[in-house]
PyMOL CGO cylinders between C-alpha atoms (Angstrom):
from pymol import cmd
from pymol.cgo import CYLINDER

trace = [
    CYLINDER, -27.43, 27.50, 10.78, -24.66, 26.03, 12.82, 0.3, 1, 1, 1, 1, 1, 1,
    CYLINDER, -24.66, 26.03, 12.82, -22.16, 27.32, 10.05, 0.3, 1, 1, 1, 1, 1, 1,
    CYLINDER, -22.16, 27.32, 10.05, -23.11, 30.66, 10.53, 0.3, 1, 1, 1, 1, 1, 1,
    CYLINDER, -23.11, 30.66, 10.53, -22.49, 31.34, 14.48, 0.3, 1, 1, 1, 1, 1, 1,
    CYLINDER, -22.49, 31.34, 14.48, -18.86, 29.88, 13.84, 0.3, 1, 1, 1, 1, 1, 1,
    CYLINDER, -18.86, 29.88, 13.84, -18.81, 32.35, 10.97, 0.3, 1, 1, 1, 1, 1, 1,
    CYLINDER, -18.81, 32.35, 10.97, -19.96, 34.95, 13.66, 0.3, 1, 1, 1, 1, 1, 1,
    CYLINDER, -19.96, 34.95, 13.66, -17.23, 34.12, 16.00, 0.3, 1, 1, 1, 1, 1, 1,
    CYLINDER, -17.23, 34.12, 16.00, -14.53, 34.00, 13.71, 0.3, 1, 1, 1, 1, 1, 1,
    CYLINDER, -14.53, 34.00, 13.71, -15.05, 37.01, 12.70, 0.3, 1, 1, 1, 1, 1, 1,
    CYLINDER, -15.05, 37.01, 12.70, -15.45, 38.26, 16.02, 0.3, 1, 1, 1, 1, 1, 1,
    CYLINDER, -15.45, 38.26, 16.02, -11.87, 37.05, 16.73, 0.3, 1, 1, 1, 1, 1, 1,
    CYLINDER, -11.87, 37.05, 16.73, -10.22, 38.32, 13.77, 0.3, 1, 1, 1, 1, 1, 1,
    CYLINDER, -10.22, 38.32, 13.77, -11.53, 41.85, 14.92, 0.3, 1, 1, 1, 1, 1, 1,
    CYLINDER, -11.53, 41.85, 14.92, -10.32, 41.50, 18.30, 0.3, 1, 1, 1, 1, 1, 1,
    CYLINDER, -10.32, 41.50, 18.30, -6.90, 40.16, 16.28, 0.3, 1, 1, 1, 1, 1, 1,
    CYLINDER, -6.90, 40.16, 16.28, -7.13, 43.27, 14.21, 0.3, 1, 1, 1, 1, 1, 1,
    CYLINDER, -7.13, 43.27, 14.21, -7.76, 45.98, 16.89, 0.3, 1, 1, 1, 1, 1, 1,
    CYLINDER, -7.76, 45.98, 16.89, -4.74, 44.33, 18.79, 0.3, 1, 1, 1, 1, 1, 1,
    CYLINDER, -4.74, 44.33, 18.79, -2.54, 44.61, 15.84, 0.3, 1, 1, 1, 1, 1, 1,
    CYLINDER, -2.54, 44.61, 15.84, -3.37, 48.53, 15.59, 0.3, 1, 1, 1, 1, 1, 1,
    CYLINDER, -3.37, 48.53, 15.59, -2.87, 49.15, 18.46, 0.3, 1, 1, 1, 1, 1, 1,
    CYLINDER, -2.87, 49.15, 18.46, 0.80, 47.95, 18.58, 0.3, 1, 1, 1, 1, 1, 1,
    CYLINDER, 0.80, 47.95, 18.58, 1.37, 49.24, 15.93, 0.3, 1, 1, 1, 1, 1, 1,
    CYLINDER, 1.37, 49.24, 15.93, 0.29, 52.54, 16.34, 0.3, 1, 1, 1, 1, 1, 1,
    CYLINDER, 0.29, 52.54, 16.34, 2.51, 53.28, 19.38, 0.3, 1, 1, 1, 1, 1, 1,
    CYLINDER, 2.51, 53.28, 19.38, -0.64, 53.12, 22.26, 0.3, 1, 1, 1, 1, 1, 1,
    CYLINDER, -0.64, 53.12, 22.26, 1.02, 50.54, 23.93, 0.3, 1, 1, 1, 1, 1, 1,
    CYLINDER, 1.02, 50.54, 23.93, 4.23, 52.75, 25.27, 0.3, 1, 1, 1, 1, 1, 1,
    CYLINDER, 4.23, 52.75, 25.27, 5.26, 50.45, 27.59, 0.3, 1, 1, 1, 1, 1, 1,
    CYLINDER, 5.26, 50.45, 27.59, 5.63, 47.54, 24.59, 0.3, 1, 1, 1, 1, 1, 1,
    CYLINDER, 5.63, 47.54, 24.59, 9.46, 47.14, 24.04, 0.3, 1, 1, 1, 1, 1, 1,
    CYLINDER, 9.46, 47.14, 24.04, 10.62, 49.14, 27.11, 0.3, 1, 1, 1, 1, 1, 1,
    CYLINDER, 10.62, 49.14, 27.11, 9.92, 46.37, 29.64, 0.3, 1, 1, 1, 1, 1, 1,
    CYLINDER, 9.92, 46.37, 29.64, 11.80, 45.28, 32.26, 0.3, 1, 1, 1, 1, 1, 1,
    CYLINDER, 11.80, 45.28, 32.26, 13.82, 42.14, 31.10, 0.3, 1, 1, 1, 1, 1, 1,
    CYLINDER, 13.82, 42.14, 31.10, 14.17, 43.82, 27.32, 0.3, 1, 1, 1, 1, 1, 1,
    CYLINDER, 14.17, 43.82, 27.32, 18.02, 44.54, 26.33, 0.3, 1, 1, 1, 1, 1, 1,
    CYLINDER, 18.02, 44.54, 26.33, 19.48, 47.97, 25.51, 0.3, 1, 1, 1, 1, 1, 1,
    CYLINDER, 19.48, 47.97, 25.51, 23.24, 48.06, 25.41, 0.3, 1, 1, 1, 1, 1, 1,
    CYLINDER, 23.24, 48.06, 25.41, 24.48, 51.80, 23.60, 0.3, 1, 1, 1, 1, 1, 1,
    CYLINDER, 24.48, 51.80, 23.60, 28.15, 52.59, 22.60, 0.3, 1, 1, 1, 1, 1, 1,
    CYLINDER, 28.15, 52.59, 22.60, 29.77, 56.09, 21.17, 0.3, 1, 1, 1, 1, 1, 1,
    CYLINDER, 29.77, 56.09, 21.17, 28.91, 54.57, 17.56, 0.3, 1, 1, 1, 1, 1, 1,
    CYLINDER, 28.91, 54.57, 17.56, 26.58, 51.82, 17.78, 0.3, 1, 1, 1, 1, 1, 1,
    CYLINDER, 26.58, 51.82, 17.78, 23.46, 50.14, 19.85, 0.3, 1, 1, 1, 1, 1, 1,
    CYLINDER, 23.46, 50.14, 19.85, 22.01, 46.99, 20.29, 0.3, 1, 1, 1, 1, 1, 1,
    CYLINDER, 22.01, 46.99, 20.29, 18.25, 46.08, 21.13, 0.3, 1, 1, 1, 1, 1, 1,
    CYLINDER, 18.25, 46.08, 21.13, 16.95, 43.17, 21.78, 0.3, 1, 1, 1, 1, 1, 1,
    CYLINDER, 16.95, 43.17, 21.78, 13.18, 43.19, 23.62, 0.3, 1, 1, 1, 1, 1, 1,
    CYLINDER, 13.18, 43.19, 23.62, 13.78, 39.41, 24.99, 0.3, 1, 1, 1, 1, 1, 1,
    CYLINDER, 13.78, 39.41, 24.99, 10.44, 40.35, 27.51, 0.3, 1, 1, 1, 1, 1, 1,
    CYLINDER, 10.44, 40.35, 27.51, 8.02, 41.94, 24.47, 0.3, 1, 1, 1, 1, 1, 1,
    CYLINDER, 8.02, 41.94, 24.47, 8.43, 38.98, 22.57, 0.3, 1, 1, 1, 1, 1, 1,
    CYLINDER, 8.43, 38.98, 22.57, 7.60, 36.84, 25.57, 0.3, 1, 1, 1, 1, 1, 1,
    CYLINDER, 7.60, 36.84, 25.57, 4.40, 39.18, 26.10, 0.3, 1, 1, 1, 1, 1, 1,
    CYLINDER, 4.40, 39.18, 26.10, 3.55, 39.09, 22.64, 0.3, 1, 1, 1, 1, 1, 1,
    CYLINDER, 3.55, 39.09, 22.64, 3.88, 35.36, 22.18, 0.3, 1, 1, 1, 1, 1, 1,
    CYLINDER, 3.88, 35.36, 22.18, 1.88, 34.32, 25.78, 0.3, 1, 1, 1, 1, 1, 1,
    CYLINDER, 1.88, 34.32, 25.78, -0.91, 36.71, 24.24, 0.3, 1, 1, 1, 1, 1, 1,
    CYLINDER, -0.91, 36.71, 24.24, -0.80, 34.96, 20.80, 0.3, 1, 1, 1, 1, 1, 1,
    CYLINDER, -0.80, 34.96, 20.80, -1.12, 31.78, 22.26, 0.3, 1, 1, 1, 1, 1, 1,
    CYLINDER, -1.12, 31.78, 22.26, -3.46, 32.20, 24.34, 0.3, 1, 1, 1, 1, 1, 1,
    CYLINDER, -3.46, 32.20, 24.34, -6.09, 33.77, 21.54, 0.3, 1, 1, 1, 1, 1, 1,
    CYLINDER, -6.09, 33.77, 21.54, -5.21, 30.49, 19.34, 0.3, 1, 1, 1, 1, 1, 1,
    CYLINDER, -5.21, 30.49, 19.34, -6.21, 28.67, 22.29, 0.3, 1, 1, 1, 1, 1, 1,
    CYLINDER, -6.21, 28.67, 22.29, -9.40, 30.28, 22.50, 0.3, 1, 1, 1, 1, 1, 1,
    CYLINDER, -9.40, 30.28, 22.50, -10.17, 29.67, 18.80, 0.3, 1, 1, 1, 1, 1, 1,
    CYLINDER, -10.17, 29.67, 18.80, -9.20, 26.47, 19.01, 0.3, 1, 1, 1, 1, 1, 1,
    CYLINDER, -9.20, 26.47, 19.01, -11.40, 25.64, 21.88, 0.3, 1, 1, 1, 1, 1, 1,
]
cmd.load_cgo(trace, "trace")
């Protein structure tokens, strides 16, 4: 039986991994990759973007939902 509850929470997380995923990339998190700390730089005939504090976000979230699975 013991099999089945870690079945139950695994798939638990990977809707919870799922939902997350839709959500960014659905556009409902506006203020994803327009934080403070993320780098615009625009010219007359080219830009450069570079969301240095989204991926920071992103990665502290990501880590910490491993770390719950793993606990």
């Amino acid at each position: 039986m013991d099999e089945f509850s870690g079945l139950g929470k695994l798939l638990i997380w990977l809707g919870i991994a799922l939902l997350l995923a839709g959500l960014l990339l659905s556009g409902k998190l506006p203020w994803l990759g327009r934080l403070p700390g993320d780098i615009r730089l625009v010219g007359e005939r080219w830009s450069f973007y570079f969301p240095l504090t989204s991926m920071l976000v992103i990665s502290l979230v990501v880590s910490f939902v491993l770390w719950l699975l793993r606990r």
